[in-house]
Structures are given as C-alpha cells and as structure tokens.
C-alpha positions in Angstrom: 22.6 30.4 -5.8 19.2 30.9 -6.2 17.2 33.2 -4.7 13.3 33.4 -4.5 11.1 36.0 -2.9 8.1 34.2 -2.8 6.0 31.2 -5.0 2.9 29.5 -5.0 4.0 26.2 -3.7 7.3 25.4 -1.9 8.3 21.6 -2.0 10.7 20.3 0.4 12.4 17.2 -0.7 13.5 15.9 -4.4 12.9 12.6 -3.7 10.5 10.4 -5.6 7.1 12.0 -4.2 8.5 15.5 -3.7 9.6 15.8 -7.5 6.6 14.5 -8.9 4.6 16.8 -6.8 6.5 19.9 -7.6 6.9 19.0 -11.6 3.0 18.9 -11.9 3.0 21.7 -10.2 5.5 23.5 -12.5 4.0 22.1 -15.4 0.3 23.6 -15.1 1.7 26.8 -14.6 2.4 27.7 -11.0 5.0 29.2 -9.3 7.0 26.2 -7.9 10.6 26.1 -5.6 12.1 22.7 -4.7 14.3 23.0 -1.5 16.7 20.2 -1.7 20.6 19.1 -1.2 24.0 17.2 -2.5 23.7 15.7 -5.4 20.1 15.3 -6.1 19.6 19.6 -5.8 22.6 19.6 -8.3 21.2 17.3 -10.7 17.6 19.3 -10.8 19.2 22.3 -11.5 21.2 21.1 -14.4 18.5 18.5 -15.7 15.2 19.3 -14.2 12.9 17.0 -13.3 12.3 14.4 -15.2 8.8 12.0 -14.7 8.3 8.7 -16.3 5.5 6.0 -16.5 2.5 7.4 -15.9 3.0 10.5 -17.7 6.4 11.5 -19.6 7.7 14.9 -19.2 10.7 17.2 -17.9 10.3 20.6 -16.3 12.8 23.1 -15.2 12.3 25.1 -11.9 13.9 26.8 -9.0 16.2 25.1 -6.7 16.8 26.5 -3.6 19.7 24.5 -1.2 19.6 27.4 1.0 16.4 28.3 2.8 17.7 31.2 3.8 16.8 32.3 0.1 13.4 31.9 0.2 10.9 34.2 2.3 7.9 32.5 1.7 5.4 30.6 -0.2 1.7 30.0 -0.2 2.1 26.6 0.7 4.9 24.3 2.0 4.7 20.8 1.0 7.2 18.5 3.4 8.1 15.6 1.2 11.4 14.0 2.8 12.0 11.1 4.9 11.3 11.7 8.2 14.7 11.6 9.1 15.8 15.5 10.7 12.1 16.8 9.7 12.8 19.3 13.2 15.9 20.4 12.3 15.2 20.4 8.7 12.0 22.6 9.7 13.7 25.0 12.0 15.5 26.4 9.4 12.3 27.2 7.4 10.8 28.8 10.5 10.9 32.2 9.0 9.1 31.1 6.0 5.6 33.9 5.9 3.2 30.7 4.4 -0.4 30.1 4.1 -0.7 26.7 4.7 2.3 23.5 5.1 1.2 20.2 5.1 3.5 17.1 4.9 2.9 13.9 3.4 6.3 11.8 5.1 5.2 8.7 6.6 3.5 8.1 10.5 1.7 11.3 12.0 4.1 12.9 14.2 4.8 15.5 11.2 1.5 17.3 12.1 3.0 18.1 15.6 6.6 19.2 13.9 4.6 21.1 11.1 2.6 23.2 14.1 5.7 23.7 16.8 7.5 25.4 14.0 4.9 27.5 12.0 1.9 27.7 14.2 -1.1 25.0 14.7 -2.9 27.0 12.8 -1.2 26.8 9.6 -1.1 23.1 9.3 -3.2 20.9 6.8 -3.3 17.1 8.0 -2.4 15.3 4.2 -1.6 11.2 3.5 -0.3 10.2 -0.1 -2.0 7.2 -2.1 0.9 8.0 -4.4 3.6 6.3 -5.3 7.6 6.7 -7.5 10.9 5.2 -7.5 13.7 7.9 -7.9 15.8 5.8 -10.3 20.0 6.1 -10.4 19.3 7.8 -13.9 18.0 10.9 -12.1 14.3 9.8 -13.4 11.2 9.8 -11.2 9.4 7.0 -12.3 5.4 7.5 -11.3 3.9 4.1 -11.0 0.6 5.2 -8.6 -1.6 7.9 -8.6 -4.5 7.3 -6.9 -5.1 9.9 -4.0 -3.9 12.7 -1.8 -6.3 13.7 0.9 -5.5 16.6 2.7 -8.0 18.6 5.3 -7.9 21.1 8.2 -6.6 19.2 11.6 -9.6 20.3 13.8 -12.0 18.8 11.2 -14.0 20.2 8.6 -13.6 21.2 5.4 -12.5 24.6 4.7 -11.6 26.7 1.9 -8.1 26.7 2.1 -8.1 22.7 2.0 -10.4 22.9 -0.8 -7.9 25.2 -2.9 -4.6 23.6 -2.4 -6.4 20.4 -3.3 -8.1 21.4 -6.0 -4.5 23.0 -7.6 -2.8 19.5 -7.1 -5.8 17.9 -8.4 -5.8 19.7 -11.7 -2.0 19.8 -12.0 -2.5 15.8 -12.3 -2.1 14.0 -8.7 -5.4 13.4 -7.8 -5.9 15.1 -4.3 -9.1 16.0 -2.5 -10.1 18.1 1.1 -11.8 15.8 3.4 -13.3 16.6 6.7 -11.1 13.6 9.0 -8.1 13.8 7.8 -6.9 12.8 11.1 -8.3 9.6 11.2 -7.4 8.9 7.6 -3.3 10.0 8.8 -3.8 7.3 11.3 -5.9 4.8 9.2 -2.6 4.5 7.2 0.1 4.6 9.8 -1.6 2.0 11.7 -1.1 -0.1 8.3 2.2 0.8 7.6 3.6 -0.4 10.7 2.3 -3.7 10.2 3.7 -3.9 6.6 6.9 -2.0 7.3 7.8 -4.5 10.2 7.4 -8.0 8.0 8.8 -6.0 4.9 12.0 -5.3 6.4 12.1 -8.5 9.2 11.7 -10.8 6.3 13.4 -8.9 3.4 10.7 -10.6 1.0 9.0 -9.5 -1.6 5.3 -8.1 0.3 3.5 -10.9 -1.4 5.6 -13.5 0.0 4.8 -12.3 4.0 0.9 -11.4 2.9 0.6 -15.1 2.7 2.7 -16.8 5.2 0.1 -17.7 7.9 2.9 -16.4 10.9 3.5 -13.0 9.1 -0.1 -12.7 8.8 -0.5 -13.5 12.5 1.8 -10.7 13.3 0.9 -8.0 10.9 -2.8 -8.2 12.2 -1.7 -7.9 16.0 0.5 -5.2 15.3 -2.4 -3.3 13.5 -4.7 -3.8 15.8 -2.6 -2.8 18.7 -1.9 0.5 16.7 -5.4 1.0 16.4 -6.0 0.5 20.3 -3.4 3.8 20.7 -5.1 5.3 18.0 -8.6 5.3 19.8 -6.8 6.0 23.6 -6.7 9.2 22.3 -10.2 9.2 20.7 -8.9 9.0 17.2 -11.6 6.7 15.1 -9.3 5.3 12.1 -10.3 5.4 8.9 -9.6 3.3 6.3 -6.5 5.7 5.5 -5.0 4.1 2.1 -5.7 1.3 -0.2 -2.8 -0.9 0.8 -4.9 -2.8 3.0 -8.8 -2.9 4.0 -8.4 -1.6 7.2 -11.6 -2.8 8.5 -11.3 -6.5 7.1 -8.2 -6.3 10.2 -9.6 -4.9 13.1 -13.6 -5.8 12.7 -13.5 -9.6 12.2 -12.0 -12.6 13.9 -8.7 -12.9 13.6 -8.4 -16.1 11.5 -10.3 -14.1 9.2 -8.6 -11.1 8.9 -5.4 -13.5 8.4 -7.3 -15.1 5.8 -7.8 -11.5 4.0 -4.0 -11.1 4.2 -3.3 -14.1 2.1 -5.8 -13.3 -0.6 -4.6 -10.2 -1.1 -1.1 -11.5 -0.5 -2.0 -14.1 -4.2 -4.0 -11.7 -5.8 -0.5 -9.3 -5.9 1.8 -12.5 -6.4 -0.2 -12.7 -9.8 -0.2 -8.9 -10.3 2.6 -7.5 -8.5 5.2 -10.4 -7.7 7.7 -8.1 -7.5 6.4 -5.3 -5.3 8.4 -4.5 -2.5 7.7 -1.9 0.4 9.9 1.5 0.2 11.4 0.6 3.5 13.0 -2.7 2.4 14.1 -0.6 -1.1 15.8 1.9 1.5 17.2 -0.9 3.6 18.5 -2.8 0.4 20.1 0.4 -0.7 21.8 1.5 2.4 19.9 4.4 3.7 18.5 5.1 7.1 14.7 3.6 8.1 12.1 5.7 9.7 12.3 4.4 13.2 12.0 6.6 15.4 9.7 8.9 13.9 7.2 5.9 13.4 7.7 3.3 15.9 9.6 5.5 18.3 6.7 7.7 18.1 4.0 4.7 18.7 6.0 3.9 21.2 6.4 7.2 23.3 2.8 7.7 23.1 1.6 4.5 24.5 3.7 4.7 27.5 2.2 8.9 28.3 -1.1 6.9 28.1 -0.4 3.9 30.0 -1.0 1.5 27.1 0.9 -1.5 26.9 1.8 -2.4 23.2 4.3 -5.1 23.2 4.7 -5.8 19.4 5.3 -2.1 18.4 7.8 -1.8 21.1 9.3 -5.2 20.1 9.2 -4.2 16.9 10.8 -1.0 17.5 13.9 -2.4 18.2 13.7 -5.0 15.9 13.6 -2.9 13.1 16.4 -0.1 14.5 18.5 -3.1 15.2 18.3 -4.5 11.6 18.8 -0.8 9.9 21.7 -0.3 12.1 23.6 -3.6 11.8 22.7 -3.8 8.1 24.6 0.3 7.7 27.8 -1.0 9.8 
C-alpha cells in the first residue's frame, strides 16, 4: 500500500480528466498522488498513466486507494463523477491542504468542497477539457482548451494565480479569473440543456442541435436555469465553448433555435460523431449525474419559490431512463 506524507497536488479520480490532469502534473516535475479504486487504481500502478492524442506520453506516480495514507497536499483536485462526492470527501476530511477545487460537473461541488474542508479553502474551477478513458487503459486527450479556476468570493488572488499558472505550464491550459462563479453556472446552465436531449434522444449531439423540437426544448431549459441562476443574483457567464450562451438567453427564441441548428451542421460536417459524456456513460452502463445536477436545480428552485417545470420534468425523465436502462 502506498503511503504518502504529503505532495504538491492530490488528484482524486483516474478517470479520463483526473488522469490527464495528474500526468501533466507528474510529467513537469511536481509532486503528484492519484486517489483512486478497483480496477482502474490497480491498473495505474502497474502501467501508469498513459495519454494519447493530443500529446503521447506515460508517467508513473503514487497511487493511493486508501486516504487514510495521505496527510495532505497543497492542493486537492476532485475529478470523479459526482456520484458519492460527500462520502467520498468525508474520508479526505483530515487532509491539511492549501486549496481543493473540483472540476465534476453542476455547481453543488463548491458547497461539498467548503462543508468538508472549510469555505475558505475552496477555489471555484470549470474544465474546457475533454478525454475518453478507453478499455485499453489509455486516456485519450481530444480537447484542451481551458480550465478557469478563481477564489469563490471574487477576485483574483495569488493562490488562484499559482495553482493555475502550474497546470498551465504542465500543458492544460488553465487561468485565475475573477467570476468564476458565474462562469460555474454559465456552463451548468448549458449542460443541462445538452445532457437532457443527449440522453432523451440517444443521438449523436448534432442530430438534436438541429431538430427544430430539441432546439425548442434545450433553449427553455437554459433559460429557465438561467432564471435560478440570477434568483440568487448570480450573472452567468458564458461558462464554456459548447454553446454561446448569450445567442440563448439574449435574443428571441426562434433565433436562438436557429443558432442551435447552425451549430448543430457546422459539427455534423466536423464532428458527426460527437456524442455527450452522459449518453457515453448511459451506453456503457454507468450511473448519470442526476441528482447532483438536476436534483440540485431542482432543490434550489423550490427554497426560492421558482417554478421550473422542465428541469423538474427533466429530472425525472432523465433518472427514469438511467434507471430502467441499469435494470
């Protein structure tokens, strides 16, 4: 088993994101753990990670399956579903860290990162970044484009600027912005639109990008996300590139459906085969992010009195497909 007193950067998770987080780490030099489980922990430690497409390289590190073994880490980086992120974190709880940020999908991991370590230890962070763990083991890195991270309260501070200047020159392109908040929310108000007609219509996301009814949906659902967002005085931001955020909420609605369909046959000549993580996980078998992400949405409106019926349908649509498609 190993043990490890303390390292630079702690990465929880061995998934696609996790590993290629934690081998660019490794790889310029830093002091790198990965905390991770079953089969996947086994196969790091006896093959390292191994990174294709982008960049092509293998790297040997610590594995950890214990967290027991570890007693702390400059900074924790929380890259697993969002499945068990509590549980998962209470066992970390007697980590001594500088800063954890995660980069799981929705926002509620901001509020799980400061109940177990302290509000003031948390950096707000969002991934541009995209791999495909493959069944050879293989991380294959098909998007690098950004990681924002940035203090919660606003601001940019030193801290944010160091952890995302090490990522940054390890070779995923991360920067400290001052509304990371809004950015968090920018993109989770984006993913639930695309994670409901990705796994409702088990298409390929060019196929539902230009079907006028998908459309029709996907911008309602946004914009209602974007209403809960700004009930609790949280101005969006465009949060990721997967969709121009403001071409959705600011224009009339035939318009921002006609936006969905041009981006939906620019990918069908770029990207025909693109399909959303979710519906890869669905496909495969494993659990979706419901809860954590609709659930959540969901929860919040109702403390604030908001009426969202699309999430909320949505919510159930989505738990009922992952649950009669696992049966």
């Amino acid at each position: 088993m190993t043990r490890v007193a303390r390292a630079e950067f702690a990465v929880l998770g061995a998934g696609a994101i996790g590993s290629i987080l934690a081998a660019h780490l490794a790889r310029a030099g830093h002091s790198v753990v990965v905390l991770a489980r079953g089969e996947r922990a086994h196969a790091v430690e006896r093959q390292g990670l191994r990174i294709k497409g982008l960049v092509d390289f293998s790297v040997r590190l610590p594995v950890i399956t214990d967290p027991a073994q570890l007693a702390g880490a400059d900074t924790l980086i929380v890259a697993t579903k969002t499945h068990g992120t509590q549980a998962a974190l209470a066992r970390l709880r007697h980590l001594e860290l500088g800063a954890a940020l995660s980069i799981q999908n929705g926002v509620v991991k901001d509020e799980l990162l400061a109940e177990a370590f302290g509000a003031e230890r948390v950096l707000g962070a969002l991934a541009d970044t995209s791999g495909e763990l493959l069944p050879s083991g293989e991380v294959l890195f098909t998007r690098n484009v950004s990681l924002p991270l940035g203090e919660l309260p606003g601001g940019i501070s030193e801290r944010a600027r160091r952890v995302a200047g090490l990522i940054d020159r390890a070779g995923v392109r991360s920067t400290a912005v001052a509304d990371i908040v809004s950015r968090e929310w920018g993109k989770f108000v984006v993913w639930l639109g695309l994670m409901s007609m990705a796994v409702s219509t088990r298409s390929a996301t060019w196929r539902y990008l230009t079907d006028a009814d998908c459309g029709w949906l996907l911008v309602r659902l946004v914009r209602e996300a974007v209403a809960l967002a700004r009930a609790q005085g949280i101005a969006v931001t465009e949060g990721t590139a997967a969709l121009p955020l403001s071409a959705l909420i600011d224009v009339p609605e035939p318009q921002a459906i006609e936006t969905l369909r041009a981006i939906g046959e620019d990918m069908r000549r770029r990207a025909p085969e693109h399909r959303m993580s979710a519906l890869q996980d669905l496909e495969a078998g494993r659990p979706l992010e419901v809860e954590e992400t609709f659930g959540y949405a969901v929860r919040k409106a109702e403390e604030l009195g908001l009426s969202v019926p699309l999430l909320e349908a949505f919510r159930h649509t989505v738990a009922a497909i992952d649950r009669t498609r696992r049966l």
